[in-house]
C-alpha positions, 0 to 999 in steps of 0.5 A: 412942854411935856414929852411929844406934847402928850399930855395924860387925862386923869380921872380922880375917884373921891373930891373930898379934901385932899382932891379939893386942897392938893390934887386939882391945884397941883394938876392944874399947875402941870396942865402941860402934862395932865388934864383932868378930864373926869370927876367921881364922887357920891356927893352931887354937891361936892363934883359941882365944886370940885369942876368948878375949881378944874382950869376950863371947867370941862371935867366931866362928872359921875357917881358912878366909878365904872363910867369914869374908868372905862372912858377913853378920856382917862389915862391915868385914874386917881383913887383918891376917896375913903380907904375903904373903896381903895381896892375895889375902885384900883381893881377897876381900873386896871380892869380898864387897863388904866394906871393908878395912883392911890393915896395912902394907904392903899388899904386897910389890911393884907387881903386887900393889897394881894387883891390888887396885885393880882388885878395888876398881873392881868392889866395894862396898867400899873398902880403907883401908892401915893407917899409923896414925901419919899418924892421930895428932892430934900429926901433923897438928899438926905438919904445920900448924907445918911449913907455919909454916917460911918456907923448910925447909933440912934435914929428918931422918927417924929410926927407930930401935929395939930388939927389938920383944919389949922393948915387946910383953911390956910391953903388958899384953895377954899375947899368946903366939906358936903354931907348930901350923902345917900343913907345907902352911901353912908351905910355902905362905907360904915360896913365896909369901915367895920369889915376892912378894918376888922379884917387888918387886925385879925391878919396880926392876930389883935383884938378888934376894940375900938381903941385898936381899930382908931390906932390902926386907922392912925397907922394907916393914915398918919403912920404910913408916911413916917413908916414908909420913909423910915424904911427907904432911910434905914431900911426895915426894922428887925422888930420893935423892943415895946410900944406904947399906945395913950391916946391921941399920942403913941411910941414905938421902939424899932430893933435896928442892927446895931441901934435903936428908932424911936418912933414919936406920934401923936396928934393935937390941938396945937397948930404945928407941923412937927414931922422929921427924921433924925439919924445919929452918927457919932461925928454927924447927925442928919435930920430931914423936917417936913412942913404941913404938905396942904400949903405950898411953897414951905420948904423941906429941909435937910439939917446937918450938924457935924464935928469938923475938926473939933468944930461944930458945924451946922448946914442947913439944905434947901433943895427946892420950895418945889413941894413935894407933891408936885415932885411926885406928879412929875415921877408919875408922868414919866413913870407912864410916859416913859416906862420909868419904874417907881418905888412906891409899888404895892409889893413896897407898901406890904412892908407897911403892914409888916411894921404894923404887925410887929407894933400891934404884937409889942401891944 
């Protein structure tokens, strides 16, 4: 059982697909430790599907974020809708004097993440980013054989994958799409979608076409993940040597001291989960290789080949079927149970924008 039998009431704000595939199943399978108490959501049809897959059935709903951020219920409020209300949604909640937990990325530009951090000063609460892969036992693992290389000379950083469809209806959670929005729901996110956005590529100085504004929003979304576990590996990149934009695929070459990381990306209609980091020493080389996260039980793994005396030598490393969102619950829980600091902070994810800035100059 959790700590003194506490356990923490959660709010979610957005019961789309990532609320329906990841954050009601993995709460419920920890119902020692969270109990989600309430649901937000514009769409009426959505938060009566998404209590019904609640254990018991007893979350309560709303439309309205102010009501599920001011109750006594809610410890812990998950932000988990469309980018674009990620700050304002978090500043109300720590307004509330509620911890946060928002998933990637946490916005859409700079002005937003300062916005945020300032809300924090002044709260009891504290905000958390969701880059569940960082929390996987399989990364740390391979972050302890990376150190193990006497002198790193290449690194890859790969995602790629196929339609996020393939592997959600696979989940076994059966989650279903609504479209009962009202045109003042619909048009408020498409404002806001043309304001954040625009906003992010004016802070780097790029255009805001069309074509940059959809690679952003890939950088934002896809991008994060790679990015951010590419920087608690190997730390920040000096600047990056060029880049390369043909749609739906990208590549970007990092400056690192001493070595280059090629960056791969891309997204299209081949049903696979590519995504791994690959680090290259002269007599070891580390790979970590991550499985769609949306279906539950497929390992991470650590891959390391090596010269052992002259032979070669192959370990493969599987830590745990734990997946890594559940991991990442339980660094939550003791993160407001206990004090414990978390890496995944606001001031952690201004780094994101800051490789994001060096890519949109190498355009």
């Amino acid at each position: 059982m959790a700590p003194e039998n506490r356990i923490l009431g959660v709010g979610l704000i957005g019961c789309g697909e990532v609320s329906q595939v990841v954050h009601i199943p993995t709460l419920g399978f920890l119902s020692d430790f969270f109990r989600i108490a309430y649901l937000c959501d514009v769409s009426e049809n959505a938060l009566e599907h998404a209590k019904g897959k609640v254990i018991g059935g007893v979350a309560k709903t709303t439309r309205d974020p102010n009501e599920l951020c001011a109750s006594s219920e809610v410890d812990v409020v998950f932000v988990v809708n469309s980018t674009e209300y990620h700050a304002d949604h978090a500043i109300l909640a720590l307004q509330n004097n509620k911890h946060v937990l928002i998933e990637k990325p946490a916005a859409f530009n700079v002005r937003d993440l300062q916005r945020i951090k300032e809300a924090e000063k002044t709260s009891q609460g504290k905000v958390m980013i969701g880059y569940m892969r960082r929390y996987a036992s399989a990364f740390q693992t391979a972050i302890k054989e990376i150190g193990g290389i006497d002198k790193i000379l290449y690194a890859r950083v790969r995602d790629i994958i196929g339609p996020n469809s393939a592997f959600v209806t696979q989940s076994g959670t059966f989650p279903k799409k609504f479209t009962d929005f009202r045109k003042e729901d619909s048009d408020d996110l498409k404002a806001r979608n043309t304001e954040s956005v625009g906003a992010g590529l004016t802070e780097c100085g790029a255009e805001t076409s069309d074509g940059n504004r959809l690679f952003w929003q890939l950088l934002g979304g896809l991008g994060s993940h790679d990015l951010s576990a590419m920087r608690e590996a190997l730390g920040m990149p000096e600047g990056v040597f060029g880049a390369s934009v043909t749609m739906p695929f990208w590549n970007v070459l990092f400056k690192y001291p001493g070595f280059n990381v090629s960056y791969e990306s891309g997204i299209d209609n081949v049903p696979r989960f590519d995504a791994h980091i690959e680090v290259y020493g002269s007599d070891k080389t580390v790979k970590i290789q991550y499985d769609t996260p949306y279906v539950k039980g497929l390992p991470i793994t650590v891959h390391i080949s090596e010269n052992a005396d002259g032979v070669y030598k192959e370990t493969t490393l599987r830590t745990t079927y734990e997946d890594a969102y559940t991991q990442e619950m339980r660094e939550l829980y003791d993160w407001v149970t206990a004090d414990k600091p978390v890496k995944t902070t606001i001031e952690d994810s201004e780094n994101d924008f800051k490789i994001f800035n060096m890519i949109m100059k190498a355009l």
